[in-house]
C-alpha positions as CSV (number, residue, x, y, z in Angstrom):
1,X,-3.1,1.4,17.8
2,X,-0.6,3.5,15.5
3,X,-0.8,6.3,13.7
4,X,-2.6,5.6,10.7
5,X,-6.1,7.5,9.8
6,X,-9.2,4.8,10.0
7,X,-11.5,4.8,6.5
8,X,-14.8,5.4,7.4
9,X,-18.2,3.8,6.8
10,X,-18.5,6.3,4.0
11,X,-15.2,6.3,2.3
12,X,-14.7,2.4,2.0
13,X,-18.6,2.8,0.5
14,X,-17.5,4.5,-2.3
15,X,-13.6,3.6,-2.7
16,X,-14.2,0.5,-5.2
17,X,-16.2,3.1,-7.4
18,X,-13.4,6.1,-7.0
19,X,-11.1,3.8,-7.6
20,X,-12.4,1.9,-10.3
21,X,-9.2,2.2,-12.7
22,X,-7.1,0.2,-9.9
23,X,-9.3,-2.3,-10.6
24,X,-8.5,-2.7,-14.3
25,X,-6.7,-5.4,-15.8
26,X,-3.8,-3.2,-17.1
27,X,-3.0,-2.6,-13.3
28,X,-3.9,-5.5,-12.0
29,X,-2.4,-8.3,-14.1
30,X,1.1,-7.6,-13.9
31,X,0.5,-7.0,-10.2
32,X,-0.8,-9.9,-9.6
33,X,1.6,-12.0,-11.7
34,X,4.7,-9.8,-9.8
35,X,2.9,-11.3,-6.5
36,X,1.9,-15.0,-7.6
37,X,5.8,-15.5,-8.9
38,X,6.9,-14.4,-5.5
39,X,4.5,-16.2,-3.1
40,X,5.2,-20.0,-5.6
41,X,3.2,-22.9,-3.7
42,X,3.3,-21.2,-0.2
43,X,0.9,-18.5,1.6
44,X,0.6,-14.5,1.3
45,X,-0.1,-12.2,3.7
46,X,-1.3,-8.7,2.9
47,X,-0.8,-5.9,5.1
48,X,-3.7,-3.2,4.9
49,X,-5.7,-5.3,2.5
50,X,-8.8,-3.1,2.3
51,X,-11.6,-4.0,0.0
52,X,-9.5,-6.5,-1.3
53,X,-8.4,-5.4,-4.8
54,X,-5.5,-7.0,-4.7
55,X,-5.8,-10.1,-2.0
56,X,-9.5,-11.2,-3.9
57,X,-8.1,-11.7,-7.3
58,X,-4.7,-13.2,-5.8
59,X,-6.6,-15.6,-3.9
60,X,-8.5,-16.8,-6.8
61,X,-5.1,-17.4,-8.7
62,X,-4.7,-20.1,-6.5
63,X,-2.2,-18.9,-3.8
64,X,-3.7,-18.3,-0.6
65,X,-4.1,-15.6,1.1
66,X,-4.6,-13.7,4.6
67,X,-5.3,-9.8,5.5
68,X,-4.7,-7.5,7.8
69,X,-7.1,-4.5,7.7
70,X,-7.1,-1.4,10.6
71,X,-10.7,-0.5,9.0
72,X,-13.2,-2.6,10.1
73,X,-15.7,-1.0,7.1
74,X,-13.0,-1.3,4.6
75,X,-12.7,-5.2,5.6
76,X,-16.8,-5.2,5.6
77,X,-16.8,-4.0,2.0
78,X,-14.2,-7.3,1.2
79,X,-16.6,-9.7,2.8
80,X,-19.6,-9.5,0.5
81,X,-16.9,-10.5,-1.8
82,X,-15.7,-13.6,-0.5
83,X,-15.4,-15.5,2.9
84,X,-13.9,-15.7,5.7
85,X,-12.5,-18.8,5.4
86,X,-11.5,-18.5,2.2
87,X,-9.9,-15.4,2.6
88,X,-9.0,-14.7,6.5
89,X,-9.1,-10.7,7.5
90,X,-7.5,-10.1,11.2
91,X,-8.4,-6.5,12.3
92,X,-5.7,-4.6,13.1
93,X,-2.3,-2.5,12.3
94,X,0.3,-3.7,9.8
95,X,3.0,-2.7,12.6
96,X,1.9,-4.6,15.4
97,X,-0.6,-7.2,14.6
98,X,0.6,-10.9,14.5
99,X,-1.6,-13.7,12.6
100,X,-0.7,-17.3,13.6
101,X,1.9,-19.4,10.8
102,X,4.6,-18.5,8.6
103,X,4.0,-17.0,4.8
104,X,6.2,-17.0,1.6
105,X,4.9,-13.7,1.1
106,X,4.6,-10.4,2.8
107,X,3.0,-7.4,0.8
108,X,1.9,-3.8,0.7
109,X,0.4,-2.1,-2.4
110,X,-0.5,1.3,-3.0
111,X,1.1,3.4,-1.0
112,X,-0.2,1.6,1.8
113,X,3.2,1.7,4.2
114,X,2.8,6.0,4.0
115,X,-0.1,5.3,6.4
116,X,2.5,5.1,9.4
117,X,2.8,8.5,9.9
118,X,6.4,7.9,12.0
119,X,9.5,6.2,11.6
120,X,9.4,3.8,14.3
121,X,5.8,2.7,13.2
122,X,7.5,2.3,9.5
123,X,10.4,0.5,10.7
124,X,8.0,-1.8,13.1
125,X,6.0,-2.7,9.9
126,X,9.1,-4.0,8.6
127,X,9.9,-6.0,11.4
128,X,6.1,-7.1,11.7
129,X,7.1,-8.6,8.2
130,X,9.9,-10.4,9.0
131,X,8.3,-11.7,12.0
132,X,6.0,-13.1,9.5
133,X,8.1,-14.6,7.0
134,X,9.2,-17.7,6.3
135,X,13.2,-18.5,6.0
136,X,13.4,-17.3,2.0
137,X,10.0,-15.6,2.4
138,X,10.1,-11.9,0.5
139,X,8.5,-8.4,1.7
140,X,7.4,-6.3,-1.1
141,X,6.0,-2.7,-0.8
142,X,5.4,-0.8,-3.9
143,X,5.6,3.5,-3.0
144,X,5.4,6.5,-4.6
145,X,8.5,8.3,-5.0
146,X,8.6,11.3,-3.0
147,X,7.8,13.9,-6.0
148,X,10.0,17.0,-4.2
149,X,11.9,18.2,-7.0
150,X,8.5,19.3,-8.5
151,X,8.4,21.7,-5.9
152,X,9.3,25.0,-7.1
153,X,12.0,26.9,-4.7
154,X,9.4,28.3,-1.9
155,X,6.4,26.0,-2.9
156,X,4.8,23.1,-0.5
157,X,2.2,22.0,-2.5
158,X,2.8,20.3,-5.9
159,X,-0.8,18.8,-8.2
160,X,-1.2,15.5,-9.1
161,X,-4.3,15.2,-11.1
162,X,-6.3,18.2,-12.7
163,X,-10.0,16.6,-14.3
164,X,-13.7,17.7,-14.8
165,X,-14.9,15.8,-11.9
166,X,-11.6,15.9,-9.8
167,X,-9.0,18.4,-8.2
168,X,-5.7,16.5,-6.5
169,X,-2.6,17.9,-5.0
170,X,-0.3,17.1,-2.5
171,X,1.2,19.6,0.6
172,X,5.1,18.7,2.4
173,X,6.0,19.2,6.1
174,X,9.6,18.5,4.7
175,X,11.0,18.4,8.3
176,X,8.7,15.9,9.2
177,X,8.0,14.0,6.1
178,X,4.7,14.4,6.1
179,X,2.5,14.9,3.0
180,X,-1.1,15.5,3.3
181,X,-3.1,14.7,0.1
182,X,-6.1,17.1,-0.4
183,X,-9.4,15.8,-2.7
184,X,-11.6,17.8,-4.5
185,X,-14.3,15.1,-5.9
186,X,-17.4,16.7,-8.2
187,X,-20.2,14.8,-7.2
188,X,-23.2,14.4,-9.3
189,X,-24.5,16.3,-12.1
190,X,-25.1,19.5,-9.3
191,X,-21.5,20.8,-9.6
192,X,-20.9,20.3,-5.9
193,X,-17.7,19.3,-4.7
194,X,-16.8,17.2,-1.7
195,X,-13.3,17.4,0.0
196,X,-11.5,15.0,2.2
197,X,-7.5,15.0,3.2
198,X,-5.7,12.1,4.1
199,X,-2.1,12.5,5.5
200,X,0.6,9.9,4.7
201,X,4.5,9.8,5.6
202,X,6.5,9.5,2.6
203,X,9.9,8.1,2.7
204,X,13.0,7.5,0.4
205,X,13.8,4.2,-1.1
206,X,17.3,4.4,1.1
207,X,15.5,4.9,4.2
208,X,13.5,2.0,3.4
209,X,16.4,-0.4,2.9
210,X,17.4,0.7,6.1
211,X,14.5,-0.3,7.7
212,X,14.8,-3.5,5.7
213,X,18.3,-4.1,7.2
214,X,17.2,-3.2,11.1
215,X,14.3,-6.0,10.7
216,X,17.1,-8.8,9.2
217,X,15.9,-8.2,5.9
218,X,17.9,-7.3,2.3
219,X,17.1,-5.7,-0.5
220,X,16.8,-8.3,-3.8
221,X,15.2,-6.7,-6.3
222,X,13.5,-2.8,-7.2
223,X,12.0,-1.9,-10.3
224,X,9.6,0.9,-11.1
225,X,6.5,-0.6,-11.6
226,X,4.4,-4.5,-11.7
227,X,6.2,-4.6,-15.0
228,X,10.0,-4.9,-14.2
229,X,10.5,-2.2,-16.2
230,X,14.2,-0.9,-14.3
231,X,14.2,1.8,-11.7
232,X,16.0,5.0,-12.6
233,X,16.4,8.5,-11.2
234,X,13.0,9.7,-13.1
235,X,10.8,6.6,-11.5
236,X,7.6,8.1,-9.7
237,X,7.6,5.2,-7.8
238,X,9.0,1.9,-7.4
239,X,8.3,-2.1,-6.5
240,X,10.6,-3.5,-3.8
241,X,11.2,-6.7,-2.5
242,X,13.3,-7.8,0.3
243,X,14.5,-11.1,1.1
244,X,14.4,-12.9,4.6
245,X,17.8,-15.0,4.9
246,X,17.1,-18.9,4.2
């Protein structure tokens, strides 16, 4: 078991709804174009797939895909949408669970990778990946940039969202690397608010290429978003993709 923080019954209840805009077709079309272009007439594999809101939609664009998932309600919530065997789930950890044959594909969306709350389980994920990869076969993670230079001098916590019926910012451990993201969700018409945390290792897109280059791995392409529009030095987040040698 590593690191990451299991979704429970409750949260993977409610995350399609929460989430509903990640569902949209402005997200998810270029996303899943990105992905189909990559994975071409061979198999994906999906690290931390949860309710499938990328894997589903992927699947029924004709390339086939697997799932790993460490919540066993998150993958629950995927089943009522489709089957097992037409979209295999293993439960387990994207750092140390293997699924049997080789993939074209190898990817993590949303922030997904900050789950690993230590290097070594970070750089094991990437390894995990190559272990899963064909010869050619790409590894694409797409990450939030770490936002530090919004910190004012003194500061650890920076907002990320400031709405009617939601309250989001983010705290730093900067000697760790840890953030913790903090939730304040209005719910109903009663003006209650529930709260949750989740914490999350953020890293640099050097330190991943790093980690790319200890698991036999190199960088071929980052961008900023599903798009291609380029990365530059005021990109929130960006799209990687590393390539396994042929």
């Amino acid at each position: 078991m590593t690191s990451s923080e299991l979704w429970s019954r409750a949260t993977a209840e409610r995350y399609d709804a929460e989430d509903a805009e990640m569902f949209s077709a402005a997200v998810l079309d270029p996303t899943l174009a990105f992905l189909a272009e990559l994975a071409g007439e061979g198999p994906a594999l999906e690290f931390a797939i949860g309710t499938g809101r990328v894997g589903v939609p992927l699947r029924e664009r004709g390339v086939p895909v697997t799932g790993v998932e460490l919540s066993a309600h998150m993958a629950a919530v995927l089943r009522r949408k489709v089957d097992e065997e037409t979209l295999p789930v293993v439960l387990g950890d994207m750092a140390t669970t293997v699924v049997p044959g080789d993939f074209t594909l190898v990817y993590l969306v949303y922030n997904t990778i900050s789950n690993l709350l230590t290097q070594d389980e970070q750089v094991e994920c990437f390894r995990n990946a190559a272990r899963h990869l064909a010869p050619g076969g790409r590894f694409v993670i797409e990450l939030n940039v770490p936002p530090l230079r919004l910190l004012p001098p003194g500061a650890t916590a920076v907002p990320f969202d400031v709405s009617d019926r939601h309250l989001g910012f983010d705290t730093f451990d900067l000697v760790e690397q840890i953030l913790v993201s903090h939730h304040l969700t209005r719910d109903g018409e009663d003006g209650r608010y529930r709260r949750n945390a989740s914490r999350h290792r953020y890293a640099w897109p050097a330190e991943l290429d790093l980690m790319a280059r200890l698991a036999g791995l190199a960088l071929e392409r980052r961008v900023a978003d599903w798009d291609g529009t380029p990365f530059t030095d005021d990109s929130p987040k960006h799209v990687s993709v590393w390539r396994k040698p042929a």
